[in-house]
C-alpha positions as CSV (number, residue, x, y, z in Angstrom):
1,X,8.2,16.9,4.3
2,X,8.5,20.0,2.3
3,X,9.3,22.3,5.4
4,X,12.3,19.1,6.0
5,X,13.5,20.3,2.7
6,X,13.2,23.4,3.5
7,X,15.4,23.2,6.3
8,X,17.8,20.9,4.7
9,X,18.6,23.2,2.0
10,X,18.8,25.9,4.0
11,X,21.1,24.4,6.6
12,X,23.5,23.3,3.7
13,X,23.4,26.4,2.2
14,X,24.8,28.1,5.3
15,X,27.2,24.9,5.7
16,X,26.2,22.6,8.3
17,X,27.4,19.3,8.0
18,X,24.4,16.3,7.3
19,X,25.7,14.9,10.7
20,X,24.4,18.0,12.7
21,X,21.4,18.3,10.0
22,X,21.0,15.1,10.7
23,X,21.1,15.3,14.6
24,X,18.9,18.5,14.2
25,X,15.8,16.7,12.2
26,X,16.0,13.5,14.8
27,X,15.9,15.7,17.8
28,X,12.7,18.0,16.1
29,X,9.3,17.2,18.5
30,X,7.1,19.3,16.2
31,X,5.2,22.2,16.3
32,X,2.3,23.0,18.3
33,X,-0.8,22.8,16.7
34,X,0.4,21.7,13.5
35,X,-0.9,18.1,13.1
36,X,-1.1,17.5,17.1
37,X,-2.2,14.9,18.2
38,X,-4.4,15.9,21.3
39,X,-5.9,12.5,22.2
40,X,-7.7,9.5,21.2
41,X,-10.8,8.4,22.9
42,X,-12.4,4.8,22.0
43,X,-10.5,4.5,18.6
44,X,-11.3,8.2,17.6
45,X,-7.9,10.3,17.2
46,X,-8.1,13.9,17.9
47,X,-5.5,16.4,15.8
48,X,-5.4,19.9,16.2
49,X,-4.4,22.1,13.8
50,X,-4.2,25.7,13.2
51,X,-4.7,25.8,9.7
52,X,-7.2,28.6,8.5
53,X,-6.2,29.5,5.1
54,X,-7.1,27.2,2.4
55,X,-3.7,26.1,1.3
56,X,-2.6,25.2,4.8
57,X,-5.7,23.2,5.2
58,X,-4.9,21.8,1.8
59,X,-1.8,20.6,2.4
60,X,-2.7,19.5,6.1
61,X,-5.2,17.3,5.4
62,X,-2.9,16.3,1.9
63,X,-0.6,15.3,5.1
64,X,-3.0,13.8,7.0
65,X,-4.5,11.8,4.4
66,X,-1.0,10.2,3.0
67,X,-0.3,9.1,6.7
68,X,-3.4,8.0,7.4
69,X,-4.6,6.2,4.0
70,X,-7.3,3.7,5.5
71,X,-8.8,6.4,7.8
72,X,-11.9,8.3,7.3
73,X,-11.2,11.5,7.6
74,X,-13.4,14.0,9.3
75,X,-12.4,17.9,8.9
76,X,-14.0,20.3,11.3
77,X,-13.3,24.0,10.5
78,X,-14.0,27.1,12.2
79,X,-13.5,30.1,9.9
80,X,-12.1,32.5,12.7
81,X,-9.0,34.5,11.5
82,X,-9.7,37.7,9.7
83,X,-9.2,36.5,6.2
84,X,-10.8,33.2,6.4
85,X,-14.2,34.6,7.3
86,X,-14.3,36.7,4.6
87,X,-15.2,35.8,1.3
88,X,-11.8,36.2,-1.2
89,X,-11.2,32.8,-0.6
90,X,-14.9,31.3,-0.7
91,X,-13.8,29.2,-4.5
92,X,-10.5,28.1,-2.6
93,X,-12.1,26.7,0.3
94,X,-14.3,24.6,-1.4
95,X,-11.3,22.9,-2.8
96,X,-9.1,22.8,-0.1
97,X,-11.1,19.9,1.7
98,X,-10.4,17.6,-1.0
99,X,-8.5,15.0,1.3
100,X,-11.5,14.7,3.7
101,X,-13.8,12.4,3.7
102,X,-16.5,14.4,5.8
103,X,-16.1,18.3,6.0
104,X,-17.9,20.2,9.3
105,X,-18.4,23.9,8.9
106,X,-18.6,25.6,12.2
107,X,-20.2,29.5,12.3
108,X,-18.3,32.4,11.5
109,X,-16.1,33.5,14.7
110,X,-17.3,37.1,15.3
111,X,-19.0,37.5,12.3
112,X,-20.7,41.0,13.5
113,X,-17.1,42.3,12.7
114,X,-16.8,41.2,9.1
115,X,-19.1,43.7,6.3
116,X,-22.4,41.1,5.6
117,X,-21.6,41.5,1.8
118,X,-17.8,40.8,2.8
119,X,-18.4,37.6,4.5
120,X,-17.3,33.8,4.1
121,X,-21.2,32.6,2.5
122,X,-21.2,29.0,4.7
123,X,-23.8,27.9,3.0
124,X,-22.4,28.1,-0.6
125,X,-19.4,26.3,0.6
126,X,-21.2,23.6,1.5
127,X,-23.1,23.2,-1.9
128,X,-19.6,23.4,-3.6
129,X,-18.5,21.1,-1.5
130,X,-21.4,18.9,-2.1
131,X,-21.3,19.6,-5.8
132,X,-17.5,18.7,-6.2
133,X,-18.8,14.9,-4.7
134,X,-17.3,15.8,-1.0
135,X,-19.6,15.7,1.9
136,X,-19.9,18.9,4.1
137,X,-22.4,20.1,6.6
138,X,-22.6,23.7,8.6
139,X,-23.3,22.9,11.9
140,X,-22.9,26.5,13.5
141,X,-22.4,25.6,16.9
142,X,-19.5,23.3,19.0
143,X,-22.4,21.9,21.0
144,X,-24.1,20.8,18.1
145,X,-21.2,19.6,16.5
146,X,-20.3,17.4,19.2
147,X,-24.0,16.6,19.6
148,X,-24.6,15.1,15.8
149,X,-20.8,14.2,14.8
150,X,-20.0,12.5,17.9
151,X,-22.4,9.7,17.5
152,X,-21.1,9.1,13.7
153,X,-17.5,8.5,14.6
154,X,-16.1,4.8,14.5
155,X,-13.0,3.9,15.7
156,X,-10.0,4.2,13.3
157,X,-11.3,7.9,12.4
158,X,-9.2,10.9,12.7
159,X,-11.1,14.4,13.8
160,X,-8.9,17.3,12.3
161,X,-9.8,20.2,14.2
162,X,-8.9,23.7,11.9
163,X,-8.8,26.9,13.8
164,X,-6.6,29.5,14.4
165,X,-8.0,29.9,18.2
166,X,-9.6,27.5,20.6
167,X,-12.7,26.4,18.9
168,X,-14.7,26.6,22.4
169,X,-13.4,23.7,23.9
170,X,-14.2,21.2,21.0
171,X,-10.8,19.6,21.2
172,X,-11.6,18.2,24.3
């Protein structure tokens, strides 16, 4: 909605008329990996989503939430981009997973290239997490994820997968 704006505004400003702004938002199919839906399987939605910074995942699950108000929400993260597996934004994470209803921590991506002392601490997420009344879990691997999260899914849930690569396959 805000990025519509966005575009709205901007279009006007350079004087398009609201019938080819108009034409232009009806005729938009998205962007990859922003809120994609990659599947559903037995009830369960997939979305993928590249989201690694903590606003982005903020305000995606935010999204995700207001559209899906009835569905329990299951965010899967895998800190992989440079800045998200370090630790400036180890307070912001913890509250950027608000909108989730369970949060899945997957192992730093190439975390032998990150300083130890420099690095995303996992573990503390998960205790703010925990502490701020959300539920969260590090499960380091995506066969282990699949292996204890897929048995917990119902039907009606949505599986937000945030990475900014290809998680090992865990869309699928």
């Amino acid at each position: 909605i805000l990025n519509t704006l966005a575009v709205i505004a901007m279009a006007t400003r350079v004087g398009l008329s609201w019938d080819r702004i108009k034409a232009g938002i009806e005729t938009f199919e998205g962007v990859k990996r922003r809120q994609e839906i990659i599947g559903e399987c037995r009830g369960v939605v997939v979305i993928d989503d590249f989201a690694h910074h903590p606003t982005a995942i903020h305000e995606t699950l935010s999204a995700i939430r207001l559209h899906y108000p009835d569905r329990r929400i299951w965010a899967i993260f895998e800190p992989r981009s440079a800045t998200s597996r370090q630790k400036v934004f180890q307070a912001e994470f913890a509250r950027s997973f608000g909108a989730a209803d369970w949060t899945v921590i997957a192992d730093l991506f190439a975390k032998e290239k990150i300083p130890a002392e420099n690095r995303l601490d996992l573990s503390r997420l998960v205790r703010d997490l925990e502490l701020a009344g959300k539920r969260g879990k590090f499960i380091p691997t995506v066969d282990e994820i699949v292996e204890q999260i897929g048995p917990r899914l119902k039907s009606g849930d949505l599986v937000c997968i945030l990475s900014s690569g290809g998680f090992g396959g865990l869309h699928q």
